[in-house]
C-alpha positions in Angstrom: 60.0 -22.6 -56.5 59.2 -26.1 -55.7 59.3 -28.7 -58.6 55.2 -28.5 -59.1 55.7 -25.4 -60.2 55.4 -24.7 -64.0 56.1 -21.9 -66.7 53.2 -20.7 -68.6 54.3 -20.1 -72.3 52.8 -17.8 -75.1 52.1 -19.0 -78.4 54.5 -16.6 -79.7 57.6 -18.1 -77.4 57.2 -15.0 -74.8 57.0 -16.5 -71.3 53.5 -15.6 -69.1 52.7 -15.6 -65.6 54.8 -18.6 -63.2 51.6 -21.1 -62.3 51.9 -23.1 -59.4 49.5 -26.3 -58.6 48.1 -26.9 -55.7 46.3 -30.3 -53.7 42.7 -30.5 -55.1 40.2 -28.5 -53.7 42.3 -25.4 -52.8 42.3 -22.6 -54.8 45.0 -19.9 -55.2 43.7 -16.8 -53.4 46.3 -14.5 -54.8 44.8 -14.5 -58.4 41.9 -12.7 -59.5 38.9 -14.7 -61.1 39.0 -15.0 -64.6 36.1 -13.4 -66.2 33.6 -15.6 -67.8 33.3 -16.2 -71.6 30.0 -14.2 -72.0 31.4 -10.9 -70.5 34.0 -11.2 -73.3 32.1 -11.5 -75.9 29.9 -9.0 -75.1 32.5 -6.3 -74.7 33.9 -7.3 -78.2 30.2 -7.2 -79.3 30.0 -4.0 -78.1 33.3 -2.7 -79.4 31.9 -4.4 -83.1 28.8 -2.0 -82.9 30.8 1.2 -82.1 33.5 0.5 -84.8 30.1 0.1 -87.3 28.4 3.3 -86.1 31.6 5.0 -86.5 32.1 4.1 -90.0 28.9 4.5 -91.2 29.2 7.9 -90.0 32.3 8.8 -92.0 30.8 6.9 -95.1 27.7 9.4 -95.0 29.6 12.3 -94.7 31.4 11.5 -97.3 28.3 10.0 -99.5 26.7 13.2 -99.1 24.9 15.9 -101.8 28.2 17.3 -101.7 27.8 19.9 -99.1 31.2 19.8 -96.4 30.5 19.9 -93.1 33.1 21.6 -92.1 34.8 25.4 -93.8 35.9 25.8 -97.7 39.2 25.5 -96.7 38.6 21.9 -95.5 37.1 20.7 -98.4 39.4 17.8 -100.2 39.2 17.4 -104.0 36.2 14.8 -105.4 39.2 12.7 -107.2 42.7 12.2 -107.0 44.5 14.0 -109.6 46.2 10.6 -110.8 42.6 8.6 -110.8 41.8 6.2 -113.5 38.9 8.3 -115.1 37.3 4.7 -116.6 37.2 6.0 -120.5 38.6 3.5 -122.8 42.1 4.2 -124.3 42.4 5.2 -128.3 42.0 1.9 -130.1 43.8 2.8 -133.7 47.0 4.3 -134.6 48.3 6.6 -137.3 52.5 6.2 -138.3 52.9 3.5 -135.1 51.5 6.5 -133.0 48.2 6.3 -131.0 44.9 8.7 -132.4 41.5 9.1 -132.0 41.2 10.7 -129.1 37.8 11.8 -127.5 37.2 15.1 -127.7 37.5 16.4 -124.4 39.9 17.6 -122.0 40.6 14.0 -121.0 41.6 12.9 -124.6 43.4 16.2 -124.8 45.7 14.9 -122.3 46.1 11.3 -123.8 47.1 12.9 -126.7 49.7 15.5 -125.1 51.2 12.5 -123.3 51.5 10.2 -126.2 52.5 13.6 -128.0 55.2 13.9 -125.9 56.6 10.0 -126.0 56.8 10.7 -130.0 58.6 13.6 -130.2 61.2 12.4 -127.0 62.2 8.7 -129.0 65.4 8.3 -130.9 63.1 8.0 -134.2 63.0 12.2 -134.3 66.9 11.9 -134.8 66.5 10.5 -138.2 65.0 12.4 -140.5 63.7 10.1 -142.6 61.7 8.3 -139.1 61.3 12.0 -138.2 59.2 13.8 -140.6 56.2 11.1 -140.2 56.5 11.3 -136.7 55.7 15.6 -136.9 53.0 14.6 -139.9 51.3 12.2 -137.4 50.7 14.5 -134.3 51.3 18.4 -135.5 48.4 20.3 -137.1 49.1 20.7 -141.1 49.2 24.5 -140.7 52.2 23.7 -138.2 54.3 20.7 -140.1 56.3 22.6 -142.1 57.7 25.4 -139.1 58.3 22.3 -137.3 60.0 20.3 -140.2 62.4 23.5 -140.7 63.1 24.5 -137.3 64.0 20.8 -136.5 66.3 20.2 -139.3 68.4 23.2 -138.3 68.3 21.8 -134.4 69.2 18.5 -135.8 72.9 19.6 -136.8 76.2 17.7 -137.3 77.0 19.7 -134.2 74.2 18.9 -132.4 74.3 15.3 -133.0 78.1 14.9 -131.6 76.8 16.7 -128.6 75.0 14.1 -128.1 77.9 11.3 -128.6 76.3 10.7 -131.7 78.4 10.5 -135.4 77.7 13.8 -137.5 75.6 12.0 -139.7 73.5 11.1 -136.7 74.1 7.5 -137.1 75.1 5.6 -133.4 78.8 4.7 -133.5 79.8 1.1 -133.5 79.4 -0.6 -130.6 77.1 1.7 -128.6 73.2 2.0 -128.4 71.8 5.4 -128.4 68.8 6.1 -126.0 66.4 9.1 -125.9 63.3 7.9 -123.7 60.4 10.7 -122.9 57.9 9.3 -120.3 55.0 11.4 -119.0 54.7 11.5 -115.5 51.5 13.6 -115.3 49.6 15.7 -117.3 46.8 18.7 -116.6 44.8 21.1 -118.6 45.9 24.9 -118.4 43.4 26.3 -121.1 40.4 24.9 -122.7 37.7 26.3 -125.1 35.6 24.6 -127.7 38.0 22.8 -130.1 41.2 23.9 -128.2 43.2 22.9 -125.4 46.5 24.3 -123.3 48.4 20.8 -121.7 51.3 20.8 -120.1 52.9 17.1 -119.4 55.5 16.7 -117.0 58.0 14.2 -117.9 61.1 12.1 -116.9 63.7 11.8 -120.0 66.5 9.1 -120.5 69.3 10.4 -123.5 72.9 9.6 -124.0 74.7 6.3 -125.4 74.7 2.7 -124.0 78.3 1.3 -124.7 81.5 -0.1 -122.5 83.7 2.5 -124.5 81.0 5.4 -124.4 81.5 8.8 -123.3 78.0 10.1 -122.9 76.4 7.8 -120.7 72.6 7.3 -120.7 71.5 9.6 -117.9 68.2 11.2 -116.2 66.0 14.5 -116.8 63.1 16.2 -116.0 61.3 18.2 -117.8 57.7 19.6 -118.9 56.2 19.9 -122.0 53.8 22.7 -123.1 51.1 22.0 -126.0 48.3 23.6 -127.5 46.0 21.6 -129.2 43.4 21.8 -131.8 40.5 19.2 -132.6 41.0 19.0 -136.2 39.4 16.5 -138.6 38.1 14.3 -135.4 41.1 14.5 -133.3 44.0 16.3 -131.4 46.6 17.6 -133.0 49.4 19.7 -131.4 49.9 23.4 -133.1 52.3 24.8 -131.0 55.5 22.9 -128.7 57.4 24.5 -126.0 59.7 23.0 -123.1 61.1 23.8 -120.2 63.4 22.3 -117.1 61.9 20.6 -113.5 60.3 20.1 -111.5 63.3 17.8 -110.6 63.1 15.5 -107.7 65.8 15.1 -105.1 68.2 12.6 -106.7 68.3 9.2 -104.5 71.0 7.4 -103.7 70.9 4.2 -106.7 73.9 2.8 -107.7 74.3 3.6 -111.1 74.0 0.1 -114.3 76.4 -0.4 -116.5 76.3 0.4 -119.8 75.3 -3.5 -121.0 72.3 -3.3 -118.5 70.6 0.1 -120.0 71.6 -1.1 -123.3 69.1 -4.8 -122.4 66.5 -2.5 -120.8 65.7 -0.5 -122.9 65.7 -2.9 -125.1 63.6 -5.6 -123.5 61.0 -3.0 -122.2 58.5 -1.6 -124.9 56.9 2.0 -124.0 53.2 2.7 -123.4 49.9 4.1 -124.7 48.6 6.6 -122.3 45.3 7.3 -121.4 44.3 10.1 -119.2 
């Protein structure tokens, strides 16, 4: 290549085609013409109006009366099932636990979720913290079952199962964490004044200490409720749980104790709204 001779460089640092100049009024016969500016433009012009038609096409189909084009089988739900529905969240609380919840399915499942934060927190292993928490979100009729049944589950026996002292006070030194947090929620039953929710949740429980031996770790869970609109809003009558769905466990390297211990600490829970 003779000295004249120069490398054409992208604007990204990739090398182009090797350019060679030549005496004025010579041209290089080896090289195509380069098209002109307007035949660009009008092939992107073009290309702009097809892209357009296209997705004004999809946009009516999908802007429709609600009539698919296509089989039953094909037809994709009108919302996601984790959509923001738009209604306001409940605005007051009873005991440091939200209420007033609308009475619809919707504020059914607010209140199943928040329900289900409640009865998960460290406050339902003291007694004294616990009976308001059951007064605040079980119907009347059911307060008392509940009270019994969970005094008996509560047990000396119970508690050092948990790495807790009998009295179920947190040994020195350690932080005790029990963390319910809903995931999801849906409706399985409804009538007029009564709903079936179950709310699928993620649980943190165990002790937060250098010298502990029940480390904080993860569940999964979901909670069953039925509800009943009483006095102008939800209240839970009946509680059931079960195990899963569980996800596949990933591969994160496990905090130390001191870390939970700050987390869970430093972050505050929510108010859900469905």
């Amino acid at each position: 290549m003779s000295p004249d001779d120069e490398r054409n460089i992208g604007p990204f640092g990739g090398s182009g085609e090797t350019r060679t100049r030549l005496p004025e009024g010579e041209s290089d016969t080896r090289r195509p013409a380069r098209p002109g500016r307007s035949s660009s433009r009008s092939l992107v012009t073009v290309v702009g109006v097809v892209v357009l038609l296209i997705a004004a096409i999809a946009f009516a189909n999908r802007s429709g009366d609600g009539e698919a084009s296509g089989t039953a089988d094909e037809k994709k739900p009108e919302t996601s099932a984790t959509a923001p529905t738009g209604e306001k969240p409940v605005g007051s609380k009873t005991g440091g636990i939200p209420s007033g919840y609308a009475d619809t399915e919707q504020g059914a499942q607010s209140a199943a979720a928040n329900f289900a934060v409640a009865l998960g927190s460290a406050d339902m292993f003291d007694k004294g913290k616990r009976d308001p928490i059951l007064e605040a979100v079980m119907a009347p009729s059911s307060v008392s079952k509940f009270r019994s049944d969970l005094d008996k589950a509560y047990s000396p026996a119970f508690f050092k199962k948990v790495g807790l002292n009998e009295d179920g006070s947190t040994p020195s030194g350690d932080q005790f964490v029990s963390r319910t947090t809903p995931i999801g929620t849906k409706v399985t039953d409804a009538s007029k004044g009564k709903a079936t929710v179950e709310v699928w949740c993620s649980g943190l429980l165990g002790l937060a200490g250098e010298k502990s031996t029940k480390p904080v770790t993860n569940s999964w869970f979901t909670i069953t409720m039925e509800l009943a609109w009483i006095d102008g809003d939800w209240k839970a009558v009946t509680h059931s749980q079960k195990d899963g769905p569980a996800p596949v466990p990933g591969d994160d390297r496990a905090s130390g104790s001191d870390d939970i211990a700050k987390a869970v600490e430093g972050y505050g829970g929510f108010t859900y709204a469905r």
